[in-house]
TORTI-388690 format. One record per residue (C-alpha): residue number from 1; residue in one letter; x, y, z negated; chain. Coordinates in nm, 3 decimals. Layout:
# residues N
num->NUM; residu->A; x->X; y->Y; z->Z; chaine->A
...
This chain:
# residues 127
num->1; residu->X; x->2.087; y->12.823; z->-0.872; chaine->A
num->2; residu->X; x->2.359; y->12.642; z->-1.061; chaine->A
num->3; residu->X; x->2.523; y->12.504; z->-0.743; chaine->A
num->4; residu->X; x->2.537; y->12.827; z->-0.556; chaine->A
num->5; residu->X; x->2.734; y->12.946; z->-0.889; chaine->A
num->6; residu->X; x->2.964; y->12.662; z->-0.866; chaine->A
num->7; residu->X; x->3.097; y->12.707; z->-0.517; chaine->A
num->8; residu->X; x->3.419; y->12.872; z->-0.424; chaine->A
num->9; residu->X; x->3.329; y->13.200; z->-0.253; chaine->A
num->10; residu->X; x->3.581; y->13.422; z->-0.028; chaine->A
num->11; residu->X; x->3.603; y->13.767; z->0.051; chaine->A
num->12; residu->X; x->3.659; y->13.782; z->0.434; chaine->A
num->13; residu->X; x->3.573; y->14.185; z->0.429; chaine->A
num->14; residu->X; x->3.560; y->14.462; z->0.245; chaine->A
num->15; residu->X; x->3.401; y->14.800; z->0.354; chaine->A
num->16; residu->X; x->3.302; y->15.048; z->0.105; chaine->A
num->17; residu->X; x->3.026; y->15.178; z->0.314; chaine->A
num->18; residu->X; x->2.883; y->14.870; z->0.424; chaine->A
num->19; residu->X; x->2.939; y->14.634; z->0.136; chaine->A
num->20; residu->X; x->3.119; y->14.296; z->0.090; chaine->A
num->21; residu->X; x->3.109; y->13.995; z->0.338; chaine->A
num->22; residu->X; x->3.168; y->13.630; z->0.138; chaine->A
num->23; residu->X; x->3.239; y->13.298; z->0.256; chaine->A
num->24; residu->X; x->3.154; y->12.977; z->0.055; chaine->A
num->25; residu->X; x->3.415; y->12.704; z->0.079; chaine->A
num->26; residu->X; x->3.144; y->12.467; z->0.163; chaine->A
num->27; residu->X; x->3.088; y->12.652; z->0.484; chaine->A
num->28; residu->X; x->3.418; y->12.703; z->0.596; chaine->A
num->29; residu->X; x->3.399; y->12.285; z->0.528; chaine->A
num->30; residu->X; x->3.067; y->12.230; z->0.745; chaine->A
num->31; residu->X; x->3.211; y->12.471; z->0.986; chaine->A
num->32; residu->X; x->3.558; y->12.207; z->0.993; chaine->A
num->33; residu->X; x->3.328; y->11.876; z->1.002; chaine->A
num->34; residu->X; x->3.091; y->12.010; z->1.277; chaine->A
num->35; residu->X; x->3.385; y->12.098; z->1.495; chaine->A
num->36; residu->X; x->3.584; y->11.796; z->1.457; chaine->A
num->37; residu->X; x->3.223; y->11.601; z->1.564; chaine->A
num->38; residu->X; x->3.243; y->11.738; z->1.888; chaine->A
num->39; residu->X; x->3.577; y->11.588; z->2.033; chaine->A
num->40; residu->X; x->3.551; y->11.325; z->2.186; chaine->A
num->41; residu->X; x->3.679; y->10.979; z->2.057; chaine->A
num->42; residu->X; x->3.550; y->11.091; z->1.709; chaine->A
num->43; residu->X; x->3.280; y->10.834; z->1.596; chaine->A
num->44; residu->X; x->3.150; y->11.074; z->1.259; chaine->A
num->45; residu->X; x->3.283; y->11.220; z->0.986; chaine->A
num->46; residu->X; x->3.392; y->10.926; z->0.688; chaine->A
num->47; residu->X; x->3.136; y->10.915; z->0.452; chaine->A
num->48; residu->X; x->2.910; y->11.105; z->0.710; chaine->A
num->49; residu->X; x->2.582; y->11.059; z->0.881; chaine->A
num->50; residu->X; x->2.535; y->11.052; z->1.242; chaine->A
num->51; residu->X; x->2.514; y->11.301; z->1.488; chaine->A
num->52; residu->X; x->2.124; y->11.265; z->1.524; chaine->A
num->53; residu->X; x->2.054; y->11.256; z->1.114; chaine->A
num->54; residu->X; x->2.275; y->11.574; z->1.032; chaine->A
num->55; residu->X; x->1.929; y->11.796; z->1.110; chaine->A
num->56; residu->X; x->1.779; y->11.599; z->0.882; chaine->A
num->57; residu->X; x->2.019; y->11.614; z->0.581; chaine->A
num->58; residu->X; x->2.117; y->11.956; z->0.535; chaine->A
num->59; residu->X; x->2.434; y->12.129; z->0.419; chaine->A
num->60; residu->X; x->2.552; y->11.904; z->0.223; chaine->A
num->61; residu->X; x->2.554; y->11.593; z->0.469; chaine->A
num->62; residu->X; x->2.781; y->11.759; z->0.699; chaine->A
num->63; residu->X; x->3.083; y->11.846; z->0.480; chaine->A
num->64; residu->X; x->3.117; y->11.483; z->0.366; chaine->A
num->65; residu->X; x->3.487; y->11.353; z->0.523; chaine->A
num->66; residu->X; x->3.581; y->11.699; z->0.471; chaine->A
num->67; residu->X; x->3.800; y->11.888; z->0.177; chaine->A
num->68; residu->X; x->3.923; y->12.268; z->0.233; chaine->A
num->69; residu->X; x->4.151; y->12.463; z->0.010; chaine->A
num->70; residu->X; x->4.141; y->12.835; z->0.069; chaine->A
num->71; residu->X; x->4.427; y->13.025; z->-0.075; chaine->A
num->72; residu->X; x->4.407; y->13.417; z->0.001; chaine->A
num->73; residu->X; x->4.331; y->13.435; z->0.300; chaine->A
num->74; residu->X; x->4.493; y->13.035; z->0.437; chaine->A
num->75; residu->X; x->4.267; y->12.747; z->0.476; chaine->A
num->76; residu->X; x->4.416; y->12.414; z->0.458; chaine->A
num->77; residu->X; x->4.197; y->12.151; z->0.526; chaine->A
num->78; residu->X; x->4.186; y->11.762; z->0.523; chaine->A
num->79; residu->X; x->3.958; y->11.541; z->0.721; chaine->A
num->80; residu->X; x->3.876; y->11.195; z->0.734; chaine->A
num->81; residu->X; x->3.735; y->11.033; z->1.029; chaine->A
num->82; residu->X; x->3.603; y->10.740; z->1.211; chaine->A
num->83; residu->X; x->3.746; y->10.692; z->1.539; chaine->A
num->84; residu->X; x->3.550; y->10.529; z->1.832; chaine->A
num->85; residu->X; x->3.715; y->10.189; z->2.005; chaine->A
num->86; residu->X; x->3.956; y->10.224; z->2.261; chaine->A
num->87; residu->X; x->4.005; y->10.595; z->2.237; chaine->A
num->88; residu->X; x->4.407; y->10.715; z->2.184; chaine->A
num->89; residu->X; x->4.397; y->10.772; z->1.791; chaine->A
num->90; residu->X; x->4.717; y->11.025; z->1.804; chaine->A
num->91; residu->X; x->4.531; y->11.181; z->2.089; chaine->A
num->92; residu->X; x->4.215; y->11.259; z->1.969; chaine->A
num->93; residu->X; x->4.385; y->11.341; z->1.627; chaine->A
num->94; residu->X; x->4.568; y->11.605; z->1.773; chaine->A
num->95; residu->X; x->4.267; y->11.759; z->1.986; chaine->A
num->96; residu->X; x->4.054; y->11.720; z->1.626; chaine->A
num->97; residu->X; x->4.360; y->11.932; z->1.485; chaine->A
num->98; residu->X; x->4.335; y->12.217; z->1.755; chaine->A
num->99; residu->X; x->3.951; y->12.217; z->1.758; chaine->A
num->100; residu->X; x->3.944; y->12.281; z->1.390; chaine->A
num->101; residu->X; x->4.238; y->12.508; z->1.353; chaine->A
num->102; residu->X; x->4.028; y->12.739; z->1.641; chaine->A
num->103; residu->X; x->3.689; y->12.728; z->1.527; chaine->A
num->104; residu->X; x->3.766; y->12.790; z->1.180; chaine->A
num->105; residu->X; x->4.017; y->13.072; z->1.266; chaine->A
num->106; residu->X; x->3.765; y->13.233; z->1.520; chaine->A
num->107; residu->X; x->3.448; y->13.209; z->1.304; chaine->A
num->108; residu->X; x->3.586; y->13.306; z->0.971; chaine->A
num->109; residu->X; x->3.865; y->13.498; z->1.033; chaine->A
num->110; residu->X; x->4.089; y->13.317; z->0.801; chaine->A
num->111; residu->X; x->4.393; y->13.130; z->0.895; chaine->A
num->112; residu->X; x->4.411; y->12.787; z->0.950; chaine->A
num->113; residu->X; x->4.751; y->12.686; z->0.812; chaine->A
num->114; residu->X; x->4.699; y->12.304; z->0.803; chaine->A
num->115; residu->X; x->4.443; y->12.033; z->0.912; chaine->A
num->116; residu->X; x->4.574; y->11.736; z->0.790; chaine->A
num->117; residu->X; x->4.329; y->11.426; z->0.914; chaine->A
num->118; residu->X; x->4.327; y->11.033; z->0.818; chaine->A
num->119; residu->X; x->4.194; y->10.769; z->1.018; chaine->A
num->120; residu->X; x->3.940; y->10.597; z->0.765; chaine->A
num->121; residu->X; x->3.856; y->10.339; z->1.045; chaine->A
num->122; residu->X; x->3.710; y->10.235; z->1.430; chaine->A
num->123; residu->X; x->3.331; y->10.235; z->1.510; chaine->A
num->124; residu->X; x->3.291; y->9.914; z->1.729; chaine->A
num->125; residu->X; x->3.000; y->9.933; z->1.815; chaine->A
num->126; residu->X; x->2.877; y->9.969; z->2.191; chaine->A
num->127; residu->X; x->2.675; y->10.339; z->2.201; chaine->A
C-alpha cells in the first residue's frame, strides 16, 4: 500500500457525473519503455530485462531505462537504451523518439513535449 501512495498520479479527466480518471507516472513510464522496445535496432531498455522475461517481472521491470516528468498536462521523458550492432544509432534514435512521442500522446492523452534518449551501449551478440 505504501508504494501505490508514493507514486505520482495525474488527472487526465474530470467528469462530474462519471468521476475522475488518474494516471500513475509509472505507467505513463512502462507505457514509454514498452514502445521504445518495439523499434527495431533497439536491443532493451538499460538496466532492463529482455523481451521474453518482462511477463515474468511485472511493472516494475519494464520502466527501468526510463524517467518521465509530467508537468500539467506535458510529459517529458528520458530513455536510455541499448542499441543492437550494426543498426544506424541516429536512426533508430529518431524512430524511438516518434514511437514514444505517439504512443504516449495517443494512450494517455497528454502531450509529449520531449523524449530525450542516451545510448548506454551496443548488444553484440548474434540473436
Amino acid at each position: 500500500m505504501e508504494k501505490t501512495l508514493e507514486q505520482n498520479t495525474y488527472v487526465l479527466q474530470e467528469d462530474e457525473d462519471l468521476g475522475t480518471v488518474k494516471i500513475a507516472d509509472d505507467v505513463v513510464a512502462m507505457i514509454a519503455g514498452l514502445a521504445a522496445t518495439e523499434v527495431e535496432g533497439v536491443a532493451a531498455m538499460a538496466g532492463n530485462i529482455s523481451h521474453e522475461l518482462m511477463s515474468k517481472m511485472g511493472v516494475k521491470g519494464l520502466t527501468k531505462g526510463v524517467k518521465v516528468e509530467v508537468i500539467g498536462k506535458r510529459v517529458k521523458a528520458e530513455l536510455v537504451l541499448i542499441v543492437e550492432y550494426g543498426y544506424n544509432i541516429p536512426a533508430v534514435s529518431q524512430k524511438v523518439q516518434e514511437r514514444v512521442k505517439s504512443t504516449v500522446e495517443n494512450m494517455t492523452g497528454l502531450e509529449v513535449s520531449d523524449v530525450d534518449v542516451r545510448i548506454a551501449g551496443v548488444n553484440m551478440q548474434k540473436g
